[in-house]
VEXLUMDREN-793061 format. One record per residue (C-alpha): residue number from 1; residue in three letters; x, y, z. Coordinates in steps of 0.001 Angstrom, whole numbers, padded with zeros to 6 digits, always signed. Example, Ala and Ser with C-alpha at 12.3 -4.5 7.8 and 13.67 -1.06 7.14 Angstrom:
PT   i  aa       x       y       z
PT   1 ALA +012300 -004500 +007800
PT   2 SER +013670 -001060 +007140
***
This chain:
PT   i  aa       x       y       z
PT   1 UNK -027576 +089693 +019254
PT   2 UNK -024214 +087854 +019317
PT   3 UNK -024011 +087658 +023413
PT   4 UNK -027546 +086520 +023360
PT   5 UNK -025677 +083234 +020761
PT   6 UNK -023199 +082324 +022860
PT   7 UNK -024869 +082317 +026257
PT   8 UNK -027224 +079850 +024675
PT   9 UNK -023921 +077743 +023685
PT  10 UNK -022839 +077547 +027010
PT  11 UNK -026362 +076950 +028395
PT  12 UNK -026271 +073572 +026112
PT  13 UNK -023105 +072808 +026524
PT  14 UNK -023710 +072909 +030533
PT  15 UNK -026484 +070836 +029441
PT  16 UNK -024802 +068700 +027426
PT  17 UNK -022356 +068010 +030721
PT  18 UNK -025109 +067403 +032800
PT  19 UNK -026357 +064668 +030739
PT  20 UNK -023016 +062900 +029654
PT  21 UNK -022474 +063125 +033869
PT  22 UNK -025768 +061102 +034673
PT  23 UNK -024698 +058736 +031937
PT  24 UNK -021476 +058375 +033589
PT  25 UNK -022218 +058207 +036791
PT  26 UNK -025490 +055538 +036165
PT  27 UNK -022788 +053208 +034251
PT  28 UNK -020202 +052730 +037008
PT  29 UNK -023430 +051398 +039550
PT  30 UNK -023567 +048220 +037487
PT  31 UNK -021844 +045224 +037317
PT  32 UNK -021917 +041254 +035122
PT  33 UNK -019678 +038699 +035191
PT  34 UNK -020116 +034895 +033188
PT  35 UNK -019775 +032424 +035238
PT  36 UNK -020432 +028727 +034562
PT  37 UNK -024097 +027553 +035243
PT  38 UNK -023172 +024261 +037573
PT  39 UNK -023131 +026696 +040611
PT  40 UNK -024789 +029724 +041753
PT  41 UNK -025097 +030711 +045779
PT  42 UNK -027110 +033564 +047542
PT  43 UNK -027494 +034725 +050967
PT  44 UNK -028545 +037195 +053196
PT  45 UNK -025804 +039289 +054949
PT  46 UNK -027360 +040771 +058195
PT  47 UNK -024795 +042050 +060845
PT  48 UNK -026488 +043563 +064295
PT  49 UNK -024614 +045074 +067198
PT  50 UNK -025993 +045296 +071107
PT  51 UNK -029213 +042874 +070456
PT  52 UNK -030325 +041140 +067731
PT  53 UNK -032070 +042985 +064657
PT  54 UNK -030213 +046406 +065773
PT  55 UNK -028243 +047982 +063526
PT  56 UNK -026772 +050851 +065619
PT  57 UNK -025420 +050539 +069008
PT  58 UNK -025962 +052782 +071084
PT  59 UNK -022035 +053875 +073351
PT  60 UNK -023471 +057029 +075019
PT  61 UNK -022583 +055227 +078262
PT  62 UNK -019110 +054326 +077114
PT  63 UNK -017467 +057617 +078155
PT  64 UNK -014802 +058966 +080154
PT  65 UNK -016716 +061795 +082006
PT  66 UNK -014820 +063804 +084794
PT  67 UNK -012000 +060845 +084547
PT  68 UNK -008160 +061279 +085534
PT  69 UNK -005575 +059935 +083474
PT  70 UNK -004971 +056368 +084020
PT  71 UNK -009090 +056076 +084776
PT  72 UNK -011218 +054108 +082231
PT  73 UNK -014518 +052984 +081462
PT  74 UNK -015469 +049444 +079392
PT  75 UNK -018157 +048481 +077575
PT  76 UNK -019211 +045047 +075734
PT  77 UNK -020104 +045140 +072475
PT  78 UNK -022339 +041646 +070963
PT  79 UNK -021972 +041249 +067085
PT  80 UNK -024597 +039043 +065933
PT  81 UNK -025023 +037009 +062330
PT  82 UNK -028445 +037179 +061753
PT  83 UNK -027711 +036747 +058177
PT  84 UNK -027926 +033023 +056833
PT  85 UNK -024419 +032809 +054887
PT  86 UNK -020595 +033140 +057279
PT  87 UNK -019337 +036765 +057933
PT  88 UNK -016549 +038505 +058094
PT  89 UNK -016220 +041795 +059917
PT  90 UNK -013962 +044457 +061427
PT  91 UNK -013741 +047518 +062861
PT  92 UNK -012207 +049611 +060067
PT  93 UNK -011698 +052801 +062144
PT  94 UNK -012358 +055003 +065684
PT  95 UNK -012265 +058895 +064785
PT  96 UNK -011976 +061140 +067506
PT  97 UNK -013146 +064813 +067358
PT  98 UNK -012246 +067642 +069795
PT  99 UNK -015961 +069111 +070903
PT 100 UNK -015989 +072594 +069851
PT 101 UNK -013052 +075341 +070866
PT 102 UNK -011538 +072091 +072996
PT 103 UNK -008638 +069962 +072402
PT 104 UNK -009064 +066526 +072205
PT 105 UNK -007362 +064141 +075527
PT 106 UNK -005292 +061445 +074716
PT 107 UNK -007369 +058702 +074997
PT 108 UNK -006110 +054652 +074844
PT 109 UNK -008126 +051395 +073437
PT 110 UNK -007721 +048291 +074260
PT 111 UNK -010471 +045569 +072324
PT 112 UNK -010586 +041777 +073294
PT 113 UNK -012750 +039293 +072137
PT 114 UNK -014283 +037830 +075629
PT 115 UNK -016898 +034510 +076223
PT 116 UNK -019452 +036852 +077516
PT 117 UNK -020551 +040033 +078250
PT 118 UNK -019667 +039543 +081902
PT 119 UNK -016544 +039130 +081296
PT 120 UNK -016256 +042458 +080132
PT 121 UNK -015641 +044342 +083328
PT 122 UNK -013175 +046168 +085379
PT 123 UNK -010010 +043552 +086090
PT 124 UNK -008136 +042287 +083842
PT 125 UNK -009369 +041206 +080391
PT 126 UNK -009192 +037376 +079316
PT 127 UNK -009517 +036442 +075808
PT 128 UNK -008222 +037213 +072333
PT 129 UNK -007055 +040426 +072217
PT 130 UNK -007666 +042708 +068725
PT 131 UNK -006371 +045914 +069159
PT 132 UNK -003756 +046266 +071770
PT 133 UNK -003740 +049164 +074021
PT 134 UNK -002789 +052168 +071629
PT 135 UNK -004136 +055558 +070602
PT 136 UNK -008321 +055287 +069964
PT 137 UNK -008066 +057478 +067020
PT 138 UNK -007511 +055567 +063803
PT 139 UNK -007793 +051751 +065626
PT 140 UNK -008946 +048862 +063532
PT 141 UNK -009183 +045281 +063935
PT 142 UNK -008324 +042137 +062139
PT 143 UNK -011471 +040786 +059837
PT 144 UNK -013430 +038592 +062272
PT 145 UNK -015695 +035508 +061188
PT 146 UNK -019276 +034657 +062495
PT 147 UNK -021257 +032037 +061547
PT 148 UNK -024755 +032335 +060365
PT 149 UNK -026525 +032735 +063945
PT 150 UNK -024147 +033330 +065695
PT 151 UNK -022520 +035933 +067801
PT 152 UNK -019666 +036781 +069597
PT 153 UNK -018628 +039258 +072277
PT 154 UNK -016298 +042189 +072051
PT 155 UNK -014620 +043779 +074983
PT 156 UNK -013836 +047942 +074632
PT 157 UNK -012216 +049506 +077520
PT 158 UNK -010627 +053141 +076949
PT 159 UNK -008491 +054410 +078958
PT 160 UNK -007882 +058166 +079658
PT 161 UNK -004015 +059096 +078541
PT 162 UNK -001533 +060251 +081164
PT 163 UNK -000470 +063706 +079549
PT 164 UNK -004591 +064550 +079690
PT 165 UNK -005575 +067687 +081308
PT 166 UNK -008886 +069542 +082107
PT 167 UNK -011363 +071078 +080193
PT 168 UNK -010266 +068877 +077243
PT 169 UNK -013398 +067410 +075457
PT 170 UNK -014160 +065186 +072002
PT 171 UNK -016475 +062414 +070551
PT 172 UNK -015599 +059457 +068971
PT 173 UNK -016643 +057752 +065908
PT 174 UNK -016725 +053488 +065597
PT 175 UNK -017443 +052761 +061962
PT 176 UNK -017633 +048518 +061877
PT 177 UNK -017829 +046814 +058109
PT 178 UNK -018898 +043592 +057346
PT 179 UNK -018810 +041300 +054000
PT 180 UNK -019929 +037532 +053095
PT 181 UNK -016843 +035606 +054451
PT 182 UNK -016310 +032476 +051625
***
């Protein structure tokens, strides 16, 4: 009769957890502040990438397939504000994953921000350069600004690394953030 006591003890007290946990958890999703009542502003914050009103772009075509080191392939990327209030954005990180029972080549970046999407191609790459050529895994870039409307071009070329050999394989991940720019 006693085990039959404290197993319902720990049932409630599991319980118990469970509940003070959703409390918890519901609690640290909201947010106030005061502010004076002169001014308030609102906005939409809309960031696309390869046309307008696309949230994902798609970079199956920006790959390094049966390349030798010093080889590389480029791609333009458009970032578009289709938001109504400035924006600020960045790349905050490239991951790079071997493929499965492969070792990942050493692969180089290079990202410039060009005039156009032509402008992205094979020579030599004019404009404002973000991320200097340097390992793809872990890259970032400085916080850009768009206006409402507007877009801009980004140039990625990678470059496959001199010490690569065959049969090595991976994927990489572009993660891009982007926050109301004041």
């Amino acid at each position: 009769m006693k085990s039959h006591y404290k197993w319902a003890l720990a049932a409630a007290s599991v319980l118990a957890l469970g509940f003070a946990s959703v409390q918890a958890t519901g609690a640290a999703w909201s947010d106030s502040k005061t502010t004076s009542p002169t001014m308030i502003h609102t906005g939409r914050l809309d960031i696309s990438a390869g046309q307008i009103n696309d949230k994902a772009f798609d970079l199956s075509d920006f790959k390094l397939q049966d390349k030798q080191p010093g080889d590389s392939a480029t791609k333009p990327l458009e970032v578009f504000n289709t938001g109504n209030v400035p924006m600020g954005y960045r790349l905050q990180s490239v991951a790079v994953t071997p493929s499965p029972g492969k070792a990942a080549p050493p692969i180089d970046l290079k990202i410039v921000k060009v005039a156009s999407a032509s402008d992205c191609g094979s020579g030599t790459l004019a404009g404002t350069t973000l991320y200097e050529t340097a390992a793809m895994s872990g890259a970032t870039t400085p916080q850009r600004q768009v206006a409402p409307g507007a877009s801009e071009v980004l140039c990625l070329r990678a470059t496959m690394g001199s010490s690569a050999v065959s049969g090595q394989s991976a994927t990489a991940k572009f993660t891009f953030g982007a926050v109301v720019d004041r």
